[in-house]
C-alpha beads as a LAMMPS data file, in Angstrom:
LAMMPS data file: protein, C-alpha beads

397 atoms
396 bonds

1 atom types
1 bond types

-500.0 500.0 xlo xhi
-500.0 500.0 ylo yhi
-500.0 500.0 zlo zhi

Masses

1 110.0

Atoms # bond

1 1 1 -412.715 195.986 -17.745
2 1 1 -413.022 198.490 -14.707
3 1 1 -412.465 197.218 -11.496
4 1 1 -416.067 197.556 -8.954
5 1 1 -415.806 197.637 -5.428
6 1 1 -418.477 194.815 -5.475
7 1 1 -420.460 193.029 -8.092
8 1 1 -423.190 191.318 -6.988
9 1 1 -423.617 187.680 -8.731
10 1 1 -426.867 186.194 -8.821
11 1 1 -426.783 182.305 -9.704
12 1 1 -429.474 179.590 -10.904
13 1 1 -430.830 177.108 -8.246
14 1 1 -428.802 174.675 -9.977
15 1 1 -425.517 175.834 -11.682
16 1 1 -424.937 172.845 -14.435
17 1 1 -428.876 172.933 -15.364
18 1 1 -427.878 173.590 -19.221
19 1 1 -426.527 169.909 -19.176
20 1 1 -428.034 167.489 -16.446
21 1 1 -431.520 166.572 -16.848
22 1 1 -433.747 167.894 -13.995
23 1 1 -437.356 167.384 -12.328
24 1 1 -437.794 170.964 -10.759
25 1 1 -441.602 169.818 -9.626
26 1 1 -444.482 172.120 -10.127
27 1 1 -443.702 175.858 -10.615
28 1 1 -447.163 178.220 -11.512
29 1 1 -446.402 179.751 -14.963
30 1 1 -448.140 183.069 -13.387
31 1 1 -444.179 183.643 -11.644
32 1 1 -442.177 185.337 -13.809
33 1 1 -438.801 183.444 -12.769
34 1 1 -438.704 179.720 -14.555
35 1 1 -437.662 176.730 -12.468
36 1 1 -434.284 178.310 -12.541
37 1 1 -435.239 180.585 -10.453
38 1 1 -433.582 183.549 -12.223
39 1 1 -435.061 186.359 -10.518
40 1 1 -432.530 188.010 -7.809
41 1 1 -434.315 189.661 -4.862
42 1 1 -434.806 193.359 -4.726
43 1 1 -432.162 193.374 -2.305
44 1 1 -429.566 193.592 -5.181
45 1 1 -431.314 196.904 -6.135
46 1 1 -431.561 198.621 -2.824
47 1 1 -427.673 197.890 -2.063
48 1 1 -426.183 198.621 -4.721
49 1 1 -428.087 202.069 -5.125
50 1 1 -427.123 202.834 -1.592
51 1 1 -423.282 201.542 -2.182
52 1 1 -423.845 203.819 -5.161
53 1 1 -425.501 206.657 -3.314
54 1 1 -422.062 206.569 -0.705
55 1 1 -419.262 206.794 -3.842
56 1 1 -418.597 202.866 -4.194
57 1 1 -418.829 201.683 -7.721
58 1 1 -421.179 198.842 -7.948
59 1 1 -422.549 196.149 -10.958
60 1 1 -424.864 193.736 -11.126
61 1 1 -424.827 190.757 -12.915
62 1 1 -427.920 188.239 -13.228
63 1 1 -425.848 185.072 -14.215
64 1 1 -429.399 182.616 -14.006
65 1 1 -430.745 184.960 -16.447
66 1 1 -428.032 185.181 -18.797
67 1 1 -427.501 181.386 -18.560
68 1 1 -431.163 180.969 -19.949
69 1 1 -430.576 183.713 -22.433
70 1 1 -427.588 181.947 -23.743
71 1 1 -427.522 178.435 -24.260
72 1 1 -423.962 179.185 -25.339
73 1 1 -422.572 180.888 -22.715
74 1 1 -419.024 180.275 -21.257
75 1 1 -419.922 181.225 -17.177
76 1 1 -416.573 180.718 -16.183
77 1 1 -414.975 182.552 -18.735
78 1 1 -417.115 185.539 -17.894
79 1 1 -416.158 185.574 -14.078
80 1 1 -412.683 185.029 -14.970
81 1 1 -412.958 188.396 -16.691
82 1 1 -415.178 190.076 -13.779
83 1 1 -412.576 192.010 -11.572
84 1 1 -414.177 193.486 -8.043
85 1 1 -413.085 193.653 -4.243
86 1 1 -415.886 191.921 -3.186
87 1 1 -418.189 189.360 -5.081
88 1 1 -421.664 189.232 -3.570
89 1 1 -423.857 186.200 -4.164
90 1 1 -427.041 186.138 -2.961
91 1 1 -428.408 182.892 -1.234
92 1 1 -431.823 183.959 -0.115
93 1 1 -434.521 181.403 -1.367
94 1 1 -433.180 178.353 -0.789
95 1 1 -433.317 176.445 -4.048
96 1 1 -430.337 178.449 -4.928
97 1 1 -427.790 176.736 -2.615
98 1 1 -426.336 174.663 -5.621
99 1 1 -426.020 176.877 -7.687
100 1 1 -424.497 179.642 -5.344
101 1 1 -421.803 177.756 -3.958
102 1 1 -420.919 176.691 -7.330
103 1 1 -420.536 180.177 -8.335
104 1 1 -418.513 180.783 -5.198
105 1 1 -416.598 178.189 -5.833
106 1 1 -415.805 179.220 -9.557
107 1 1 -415.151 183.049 -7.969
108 1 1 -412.742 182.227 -5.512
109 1 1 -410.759 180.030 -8.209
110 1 1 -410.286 183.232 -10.580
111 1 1 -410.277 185.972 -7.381
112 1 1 -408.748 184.298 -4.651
113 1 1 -408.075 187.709 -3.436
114 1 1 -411.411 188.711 -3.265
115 1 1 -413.928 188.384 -0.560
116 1 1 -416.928 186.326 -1.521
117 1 1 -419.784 187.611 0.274
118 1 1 -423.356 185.415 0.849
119 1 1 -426.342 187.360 2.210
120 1 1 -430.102 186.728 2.438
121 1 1 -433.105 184.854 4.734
122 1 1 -431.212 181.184 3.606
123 1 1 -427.914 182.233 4.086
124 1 1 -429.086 183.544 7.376
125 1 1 -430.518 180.653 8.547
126 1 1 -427.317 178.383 7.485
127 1 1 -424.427 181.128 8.647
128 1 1 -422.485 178.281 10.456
129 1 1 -422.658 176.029 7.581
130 1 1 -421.925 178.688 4.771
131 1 1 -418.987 179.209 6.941
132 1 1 -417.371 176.647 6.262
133 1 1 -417.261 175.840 2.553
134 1 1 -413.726 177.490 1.642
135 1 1 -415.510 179.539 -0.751
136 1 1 -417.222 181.439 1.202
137 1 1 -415.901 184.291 4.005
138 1 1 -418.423 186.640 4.904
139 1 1 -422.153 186.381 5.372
140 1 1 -424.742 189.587 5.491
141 1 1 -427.597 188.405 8.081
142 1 1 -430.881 190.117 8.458
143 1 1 -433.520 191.393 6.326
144 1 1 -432.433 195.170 6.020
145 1 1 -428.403 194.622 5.447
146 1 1 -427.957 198.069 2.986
147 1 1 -425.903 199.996 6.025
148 1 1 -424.667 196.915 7.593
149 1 1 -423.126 196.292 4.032
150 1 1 -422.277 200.447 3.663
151 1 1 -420.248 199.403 6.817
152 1 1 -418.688 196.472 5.515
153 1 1 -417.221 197.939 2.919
154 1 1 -415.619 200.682 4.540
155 1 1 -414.190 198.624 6.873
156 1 1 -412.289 196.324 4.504
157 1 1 -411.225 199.232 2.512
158 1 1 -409.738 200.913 5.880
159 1 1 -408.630 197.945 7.435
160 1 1 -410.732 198.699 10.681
161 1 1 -411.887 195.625 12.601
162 1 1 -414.617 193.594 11.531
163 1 1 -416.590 193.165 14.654
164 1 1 -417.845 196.800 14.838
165 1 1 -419.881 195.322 11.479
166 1 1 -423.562 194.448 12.614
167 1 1 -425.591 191.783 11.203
168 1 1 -421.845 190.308 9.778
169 1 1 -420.659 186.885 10.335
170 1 1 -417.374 186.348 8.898
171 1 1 -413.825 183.951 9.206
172 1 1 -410.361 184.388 9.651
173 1 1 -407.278 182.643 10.876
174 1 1 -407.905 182.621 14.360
175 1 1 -411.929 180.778 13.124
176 1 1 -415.578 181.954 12.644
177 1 1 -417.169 185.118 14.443
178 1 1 -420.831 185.888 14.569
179 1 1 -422.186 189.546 15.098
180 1 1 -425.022 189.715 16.296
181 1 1 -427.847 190.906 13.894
182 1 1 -428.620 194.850 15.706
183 1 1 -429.354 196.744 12.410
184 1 1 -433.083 195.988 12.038
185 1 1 -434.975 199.049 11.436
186 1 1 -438.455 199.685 12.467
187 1 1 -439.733 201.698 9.576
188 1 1 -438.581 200.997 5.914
189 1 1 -438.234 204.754 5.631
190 1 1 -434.584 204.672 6.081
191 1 1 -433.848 204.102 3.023
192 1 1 -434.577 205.708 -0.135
193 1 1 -434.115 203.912 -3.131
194 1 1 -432.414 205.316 -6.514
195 1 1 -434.309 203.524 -9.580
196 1 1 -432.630 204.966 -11.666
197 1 1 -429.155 204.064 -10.804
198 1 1 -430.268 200.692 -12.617
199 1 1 -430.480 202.373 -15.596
200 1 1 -427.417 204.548 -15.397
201 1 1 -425.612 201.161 -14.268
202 1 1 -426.773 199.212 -17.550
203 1 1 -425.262 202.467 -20.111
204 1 1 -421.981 202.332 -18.099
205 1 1 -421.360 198.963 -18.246
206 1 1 -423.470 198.448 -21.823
207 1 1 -425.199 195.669 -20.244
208 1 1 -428.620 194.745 -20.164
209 1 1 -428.722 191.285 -20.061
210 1 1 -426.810 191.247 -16.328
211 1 1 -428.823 193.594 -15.146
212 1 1 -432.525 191.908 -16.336
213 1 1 -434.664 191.206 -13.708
214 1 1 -435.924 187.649 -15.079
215 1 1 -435.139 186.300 -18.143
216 1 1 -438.405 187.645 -20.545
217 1 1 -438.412 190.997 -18.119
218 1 1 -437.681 193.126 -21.466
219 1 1 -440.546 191.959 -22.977
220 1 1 -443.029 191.018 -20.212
221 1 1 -441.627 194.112 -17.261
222 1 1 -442.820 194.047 -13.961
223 1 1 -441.154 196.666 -11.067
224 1 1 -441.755 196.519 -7.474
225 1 1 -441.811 198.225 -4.093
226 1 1 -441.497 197.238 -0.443
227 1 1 -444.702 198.416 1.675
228 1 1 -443.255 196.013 4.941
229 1 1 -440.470 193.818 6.000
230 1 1 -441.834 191.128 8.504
231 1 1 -445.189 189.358 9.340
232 1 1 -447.746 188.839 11.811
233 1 1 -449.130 185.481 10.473
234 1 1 -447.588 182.009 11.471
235 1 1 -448.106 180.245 7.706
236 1 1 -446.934 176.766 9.112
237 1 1 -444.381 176.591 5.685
238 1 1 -443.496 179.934 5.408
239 1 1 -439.598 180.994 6.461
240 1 1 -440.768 184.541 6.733
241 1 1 -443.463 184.041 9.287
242 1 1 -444.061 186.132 12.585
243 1 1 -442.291 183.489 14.480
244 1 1 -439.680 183.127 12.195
245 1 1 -438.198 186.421 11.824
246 1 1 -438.555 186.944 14.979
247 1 1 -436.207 183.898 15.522
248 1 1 -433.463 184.188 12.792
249 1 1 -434.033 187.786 11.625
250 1 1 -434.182 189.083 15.431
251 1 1 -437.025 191.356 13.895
252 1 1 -439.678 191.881 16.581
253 1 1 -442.177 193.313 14.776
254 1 1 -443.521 194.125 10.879
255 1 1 -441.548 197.403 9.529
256 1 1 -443.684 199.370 6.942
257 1 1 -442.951 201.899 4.548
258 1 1 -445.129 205.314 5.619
259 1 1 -447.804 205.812 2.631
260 1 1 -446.569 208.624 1.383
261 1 1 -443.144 207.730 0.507
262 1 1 -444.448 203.906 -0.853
263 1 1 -446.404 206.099 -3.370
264 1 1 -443.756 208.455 -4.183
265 1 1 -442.070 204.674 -4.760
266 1 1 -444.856 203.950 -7.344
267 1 1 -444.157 207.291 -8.894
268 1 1 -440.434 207.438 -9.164
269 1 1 -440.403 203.966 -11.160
270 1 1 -443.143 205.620 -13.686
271 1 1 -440.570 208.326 -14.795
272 1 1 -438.421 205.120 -15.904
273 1 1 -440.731 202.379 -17.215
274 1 1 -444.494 201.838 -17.879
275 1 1 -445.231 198.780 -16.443
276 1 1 -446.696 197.409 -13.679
277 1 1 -445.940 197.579 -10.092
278 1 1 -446.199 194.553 -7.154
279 1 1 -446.838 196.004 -3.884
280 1 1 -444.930 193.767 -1.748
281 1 1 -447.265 193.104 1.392
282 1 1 -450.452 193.492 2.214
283 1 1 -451.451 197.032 1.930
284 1 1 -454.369 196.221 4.511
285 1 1 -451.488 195.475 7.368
286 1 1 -451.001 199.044 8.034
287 1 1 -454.995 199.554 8.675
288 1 1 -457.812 201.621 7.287
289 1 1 -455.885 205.114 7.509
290 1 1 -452.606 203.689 5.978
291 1 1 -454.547 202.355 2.742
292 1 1 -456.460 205.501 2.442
293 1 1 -453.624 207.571 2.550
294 1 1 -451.646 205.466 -0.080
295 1 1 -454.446 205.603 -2.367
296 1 1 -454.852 209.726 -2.238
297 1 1 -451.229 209.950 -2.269
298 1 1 -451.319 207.372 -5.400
299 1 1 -453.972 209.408 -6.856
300 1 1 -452.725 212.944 -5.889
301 1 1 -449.524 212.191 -7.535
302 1 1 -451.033 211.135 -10.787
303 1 1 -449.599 207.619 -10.782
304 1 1 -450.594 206.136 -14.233
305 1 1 -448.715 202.645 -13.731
306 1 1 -450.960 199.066 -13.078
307 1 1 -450.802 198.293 -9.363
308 1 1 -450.830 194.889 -8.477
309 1 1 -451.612 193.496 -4.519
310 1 1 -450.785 190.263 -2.826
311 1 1 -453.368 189.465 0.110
312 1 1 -452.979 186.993 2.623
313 1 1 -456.905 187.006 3.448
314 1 1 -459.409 188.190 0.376
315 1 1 -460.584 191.358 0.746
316 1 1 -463.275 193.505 1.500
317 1 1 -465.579 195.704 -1.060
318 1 1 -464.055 198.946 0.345
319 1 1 -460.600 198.039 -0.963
320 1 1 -461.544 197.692 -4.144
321 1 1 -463.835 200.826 -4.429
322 1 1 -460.629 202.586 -2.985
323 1 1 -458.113 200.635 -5.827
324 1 1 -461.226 201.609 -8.840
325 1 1 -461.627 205.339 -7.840
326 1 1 -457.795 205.798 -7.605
327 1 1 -456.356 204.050 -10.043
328 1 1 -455.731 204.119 -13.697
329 1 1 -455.148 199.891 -13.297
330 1 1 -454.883 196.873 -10.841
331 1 1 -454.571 193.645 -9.908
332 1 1 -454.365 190.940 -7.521
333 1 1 -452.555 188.004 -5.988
334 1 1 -454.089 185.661 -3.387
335 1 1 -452.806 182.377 -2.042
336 1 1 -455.289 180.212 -0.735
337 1 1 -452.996 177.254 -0.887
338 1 1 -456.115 175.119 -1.119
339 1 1 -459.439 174.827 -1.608
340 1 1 -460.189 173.017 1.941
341 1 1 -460.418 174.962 4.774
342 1 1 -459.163 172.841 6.955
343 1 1 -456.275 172.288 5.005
344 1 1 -456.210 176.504 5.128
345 1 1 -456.167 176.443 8.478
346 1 1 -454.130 174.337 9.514
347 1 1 -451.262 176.001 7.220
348 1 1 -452.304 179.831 9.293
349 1 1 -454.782 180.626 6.954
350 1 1 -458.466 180.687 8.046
351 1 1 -461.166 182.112 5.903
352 1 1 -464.042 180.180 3.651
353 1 1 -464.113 179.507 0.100
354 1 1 -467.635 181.864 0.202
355 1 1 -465.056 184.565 1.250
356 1 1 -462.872 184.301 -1.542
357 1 1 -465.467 183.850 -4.244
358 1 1 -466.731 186.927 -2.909
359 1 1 -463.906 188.991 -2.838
360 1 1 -463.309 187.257 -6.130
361 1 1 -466.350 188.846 -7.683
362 1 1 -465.868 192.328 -5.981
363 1 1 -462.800 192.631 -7.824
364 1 1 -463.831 192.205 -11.259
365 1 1 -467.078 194.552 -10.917
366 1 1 -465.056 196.922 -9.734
367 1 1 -462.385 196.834 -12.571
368 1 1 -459.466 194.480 -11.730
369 1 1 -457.294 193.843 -14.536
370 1 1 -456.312 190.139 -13.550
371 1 1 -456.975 187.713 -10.259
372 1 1 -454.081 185.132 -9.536
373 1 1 -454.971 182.291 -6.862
374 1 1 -452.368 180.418 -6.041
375 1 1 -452.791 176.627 -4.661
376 1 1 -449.873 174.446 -3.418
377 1 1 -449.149 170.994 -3.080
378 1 1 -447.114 169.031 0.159
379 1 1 -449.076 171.065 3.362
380 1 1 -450.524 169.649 6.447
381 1 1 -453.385 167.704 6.088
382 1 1 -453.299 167.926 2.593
383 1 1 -453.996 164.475 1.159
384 1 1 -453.488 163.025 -2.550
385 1 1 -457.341 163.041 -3.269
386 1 1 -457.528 167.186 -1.738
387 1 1 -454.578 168.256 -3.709
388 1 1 -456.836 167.117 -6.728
389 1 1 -459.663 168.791 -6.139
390 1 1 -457.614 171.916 -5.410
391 1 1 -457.093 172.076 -9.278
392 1 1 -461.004 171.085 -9.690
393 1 1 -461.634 173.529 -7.801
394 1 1 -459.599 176.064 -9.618
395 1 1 -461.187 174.974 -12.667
396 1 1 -464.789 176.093 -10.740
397 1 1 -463.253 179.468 -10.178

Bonds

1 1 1 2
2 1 2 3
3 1 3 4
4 1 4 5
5 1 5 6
6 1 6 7
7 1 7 8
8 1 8 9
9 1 9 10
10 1 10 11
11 1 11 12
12 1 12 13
13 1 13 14
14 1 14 15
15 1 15 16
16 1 16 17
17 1 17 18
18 1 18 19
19 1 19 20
20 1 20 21
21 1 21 22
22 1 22 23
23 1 23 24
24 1 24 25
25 1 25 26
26 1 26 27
27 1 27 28
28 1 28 29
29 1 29 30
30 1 30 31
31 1 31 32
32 1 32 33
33 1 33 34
34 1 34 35
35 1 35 36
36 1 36 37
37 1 37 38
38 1 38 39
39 1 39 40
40 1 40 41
41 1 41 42
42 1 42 43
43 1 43 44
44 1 44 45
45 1 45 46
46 1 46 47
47 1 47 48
48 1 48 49
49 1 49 50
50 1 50 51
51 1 51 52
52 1 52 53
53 1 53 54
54 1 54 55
55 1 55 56
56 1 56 57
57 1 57 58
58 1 58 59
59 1 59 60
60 1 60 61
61 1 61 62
62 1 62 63
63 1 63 64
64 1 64 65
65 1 65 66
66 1 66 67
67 1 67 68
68 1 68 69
69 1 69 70
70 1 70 71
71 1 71 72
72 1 72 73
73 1 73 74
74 1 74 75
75 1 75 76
76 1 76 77
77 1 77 78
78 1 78 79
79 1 79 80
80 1 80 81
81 1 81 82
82 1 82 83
83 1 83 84
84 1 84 85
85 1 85 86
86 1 86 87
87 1 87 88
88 1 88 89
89 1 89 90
90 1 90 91
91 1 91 92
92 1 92 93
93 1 93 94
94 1 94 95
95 1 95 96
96 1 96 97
97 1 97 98
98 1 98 99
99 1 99 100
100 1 100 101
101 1 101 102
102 1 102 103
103 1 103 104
104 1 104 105
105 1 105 106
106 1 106 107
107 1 107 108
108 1 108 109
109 1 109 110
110 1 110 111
111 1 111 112
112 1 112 113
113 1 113 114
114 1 114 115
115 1 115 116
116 1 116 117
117 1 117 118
118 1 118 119
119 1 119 120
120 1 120 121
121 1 121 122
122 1 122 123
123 1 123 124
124 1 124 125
125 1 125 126
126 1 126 127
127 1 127 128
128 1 128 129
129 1 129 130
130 1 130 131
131 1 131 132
132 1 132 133
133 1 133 134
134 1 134 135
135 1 135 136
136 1 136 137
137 1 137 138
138 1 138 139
139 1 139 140
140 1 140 141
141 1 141 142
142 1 142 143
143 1 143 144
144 1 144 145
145 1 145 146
146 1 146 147
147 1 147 148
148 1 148 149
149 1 149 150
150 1 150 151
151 1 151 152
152 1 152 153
153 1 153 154
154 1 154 155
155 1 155 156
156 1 156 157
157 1 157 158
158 1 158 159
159 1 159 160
160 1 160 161
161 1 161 162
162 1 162 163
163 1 163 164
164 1 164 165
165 1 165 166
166 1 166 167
167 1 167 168
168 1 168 169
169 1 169 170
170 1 170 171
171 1 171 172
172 1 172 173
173 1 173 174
174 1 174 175
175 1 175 176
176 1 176 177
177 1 177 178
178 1 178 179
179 1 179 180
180 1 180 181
181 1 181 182
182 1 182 183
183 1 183 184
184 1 184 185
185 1 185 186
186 1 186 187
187 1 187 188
188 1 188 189
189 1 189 190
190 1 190 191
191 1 191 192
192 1 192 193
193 1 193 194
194 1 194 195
195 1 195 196
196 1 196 197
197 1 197 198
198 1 198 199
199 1 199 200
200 1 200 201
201 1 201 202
202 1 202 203
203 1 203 204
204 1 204 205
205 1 205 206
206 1 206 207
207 1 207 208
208 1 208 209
209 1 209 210
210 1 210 211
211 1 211 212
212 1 212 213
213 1 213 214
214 1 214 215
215 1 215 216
216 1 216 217
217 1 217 218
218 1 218 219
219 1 219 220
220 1 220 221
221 1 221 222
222 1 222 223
223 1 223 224
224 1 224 225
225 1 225 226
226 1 226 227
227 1 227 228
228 1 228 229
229 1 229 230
230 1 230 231
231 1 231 232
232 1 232 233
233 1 233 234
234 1 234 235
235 1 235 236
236 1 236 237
237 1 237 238
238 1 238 239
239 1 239 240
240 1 240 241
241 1 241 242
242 1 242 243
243 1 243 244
244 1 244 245
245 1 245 246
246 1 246 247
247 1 247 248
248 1 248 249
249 1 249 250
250 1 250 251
251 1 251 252
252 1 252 253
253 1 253 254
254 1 254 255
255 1 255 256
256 1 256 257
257 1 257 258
258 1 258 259
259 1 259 260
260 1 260 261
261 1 261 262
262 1 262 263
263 1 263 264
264 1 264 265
265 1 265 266
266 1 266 267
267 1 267 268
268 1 268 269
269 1 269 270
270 1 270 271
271 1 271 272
272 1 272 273
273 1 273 274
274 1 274 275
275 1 275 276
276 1 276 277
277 1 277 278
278 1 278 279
279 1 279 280
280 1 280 281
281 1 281 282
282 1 282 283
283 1 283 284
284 1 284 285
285 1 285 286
286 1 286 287
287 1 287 288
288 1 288 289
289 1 289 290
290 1 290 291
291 1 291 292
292 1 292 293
293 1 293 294
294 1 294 295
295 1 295 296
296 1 296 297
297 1 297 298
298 1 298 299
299 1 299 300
300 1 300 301
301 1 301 302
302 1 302 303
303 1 303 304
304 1 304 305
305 1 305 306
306 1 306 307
307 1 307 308
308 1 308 309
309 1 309 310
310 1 310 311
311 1 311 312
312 1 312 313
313 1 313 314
314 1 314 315
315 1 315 316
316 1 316 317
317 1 317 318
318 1 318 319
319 1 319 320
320 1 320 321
321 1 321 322
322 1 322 323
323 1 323 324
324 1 324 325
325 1 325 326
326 1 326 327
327 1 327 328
328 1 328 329
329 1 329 330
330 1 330 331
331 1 331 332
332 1 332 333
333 1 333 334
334 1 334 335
335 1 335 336
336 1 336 337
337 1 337 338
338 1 338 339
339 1 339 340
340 1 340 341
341 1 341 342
342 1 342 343
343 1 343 344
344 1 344 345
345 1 345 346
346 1 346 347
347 1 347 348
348 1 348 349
349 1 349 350
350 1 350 351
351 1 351 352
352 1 352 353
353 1 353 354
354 1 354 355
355 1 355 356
356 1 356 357
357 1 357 358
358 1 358 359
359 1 359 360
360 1 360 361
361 1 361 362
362 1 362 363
363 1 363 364
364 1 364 365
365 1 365 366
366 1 366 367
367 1 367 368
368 1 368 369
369 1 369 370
370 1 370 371
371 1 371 372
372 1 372 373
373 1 373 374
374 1 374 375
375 1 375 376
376 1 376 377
377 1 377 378
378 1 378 379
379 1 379 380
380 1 380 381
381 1 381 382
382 1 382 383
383 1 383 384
384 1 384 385
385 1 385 386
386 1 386 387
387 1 387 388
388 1 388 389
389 1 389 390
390 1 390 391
391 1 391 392
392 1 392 393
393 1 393 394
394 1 394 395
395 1 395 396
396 1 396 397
């Protein structure tokens, strides 16, 4: 087996899930992950294609999923065999923290002399702690880390000194050191991503189990592109809120991709796979001129793949006479959390149920495919009794 600079290693929340018995609590069956949580973050796609893009050879290698896949599977045995500079493990939603440091733990045991690497929003939040498990000796920090980790790299292949790293926290004899996070860009057009390194990556290393997506993702696909990194609402439970980010991601203010080049996006996947697309973000963010100028650009370029949109607030007529007349297909998300207001608002969300059932209905005369509300149980001023009518409620929808 070839040697990568890095292979990125994404774990399930809980590493020994095949043999201990487990409550995971209520997970919608409308998210394509299971409870294990198998999914890695897009992340893993946009490094490694920009590694790629800069000469460093680069694998993925979607443990969770193959764990699921493979009731049978010796996980151990198959790092042992793995052989990289760098092992990168991903500990960005936090039910992964078992099952990450676990997989650290079993990395460093077979490749003491590599450098286990953590990155994401979790492993932001808990640098210091990450620190210092003896697994672990270099964290990524921030929400855009692709030339922060470019950097990286090149500095522990040249031996150049690891504080000229941004967004890098890191340990060495002499203790911990903390970067500060500088890299965070202000438009996601800095980076371009190649989709189809993903499949080149998958022929080379005749491997298309590491490199699913989610477990069922060759029979049920489902792609995705980044319209924004950040937020300007203050969701009381939410770790990527306005407040948040601007805390522990040092990100002042929302990033979007420009229209054009989320389209081109949209289109690029298309040549690769027909399936359908998640707009990450709320299209709406950028205002009226931003959405009209994704949809004629979406339109213009003859994009033939399902769209599907995640809103934060239900929507108005106009966006879905814009999604019908340029569109061959879409769909939407919307979060509600519950069906009391008050409950709504207190968690940053404030809008009536009258709204919703109205946007609701606008959707479906014009042509949406599908309408996913999500509800939530565990948020302020949610009692026992509202978290059951939430589901009667859904039942009324």
């Amino acid at each position: 087996m070839s040697k990568e600079d890095i292979i990125f290693l994404h774990a399930p929340s809980v590493y020994d899930f095949r043999k201990e018995f487990l409550f995971y609590g209520p997970v919608s069956d409308m998210v394509p992950s299971t409870p294990v949580f198998e999914m890695y973050p897009f992340g893993f796609t946009s490094m490694a294609s920009h590694l790629a893009r800069n000469g460093y050879k680069v694998r993925l290698v979607n443990l969770a999923s193959m764990m699921l896949n493979d009731r049978k599977l010796d996980v151990e045995k198959l790092i042992s065999k793995l052989k990289a500079k760098v092992f990168g493990i991903d500990l960005h939603w936090l039910p992964h923290a078992h099952g990450a440091l676990e997989i650290a733990k079993l990395v460093k045991k077979h490749h003491p002399d590599a450098k286990v690497l953590f990155g994401g929003f979790s492993s932001t939040y808990f640098q210091e702690e990450l620190l210092r498990y003896p697994q672990v000796d270099l964290i990524m920090k921030g929400d855009s880390t692709e030339e922060p980790l470019r950097q990286l790299m090149e500095a522990l292949k040249n031996g150049t000194p690891l504080e000229n790293v941004p967004n890098l926290s890191w340990k060495d004899e002499k203790g911990e050191h903390h970067n500060p996070i500088t890299y965070v860009p202000d438009s996601l057009d800095y980076q371009d991503v190649d989709y189809g390194w993903i499949v080149r990556s998958v022929i080379r290393h005749l491997d298309l189990e590491g490199h699913k997506p989610f477990k069922d993702w060759d029979r049920y696909p489902i792609t995705m592109v980044f319209s924004i990194k950040g937020c300007h609402l203050n969701c009381t439970v939410c770790g990527g809120s306005c407040p948040a980010m601007h805390k522990f991601l040092n990100r002042q203010k929302p990033a979007f991709r420009s229209p054009e080049k989320l389209a081109q996006d949209v289109y690029n996947i298309q040549q690769y796979i027909k399936a359908p697309t998640f707009i990450v973000g709320d299209p709406r963010r950028g205002g009226l001129d931003y959405m009209q100028r994704f949809f004629a650009e979406v339109k213009r370029l003859g994009v033939t793949n399902s769209l599907v949109f995640e809103f934060f607030t239900p929507p108005d007529e106009e966006f879905y006479k814009l999604a019908s007349t340029h569109t061959k297909g879409f769909a939407v998300e919307i979060s509600p959390d519950s069906h009391d207001p008050e409950v709504r608002e207190a968690l940053g969300r404030k809008y009536s149920n009258e709204e919703l059932e109205t946007s609701i209905k606008n959707a479906l005369k014009y042509g949406a495919e599908r309408f996913d509300v999500f509800f939530m149980i565990g948020l302020p001023k949610q009692t026992r009794e509202s978290a059951v009518k939430s589901a009667e409620y859904a039942k009324t929808l």
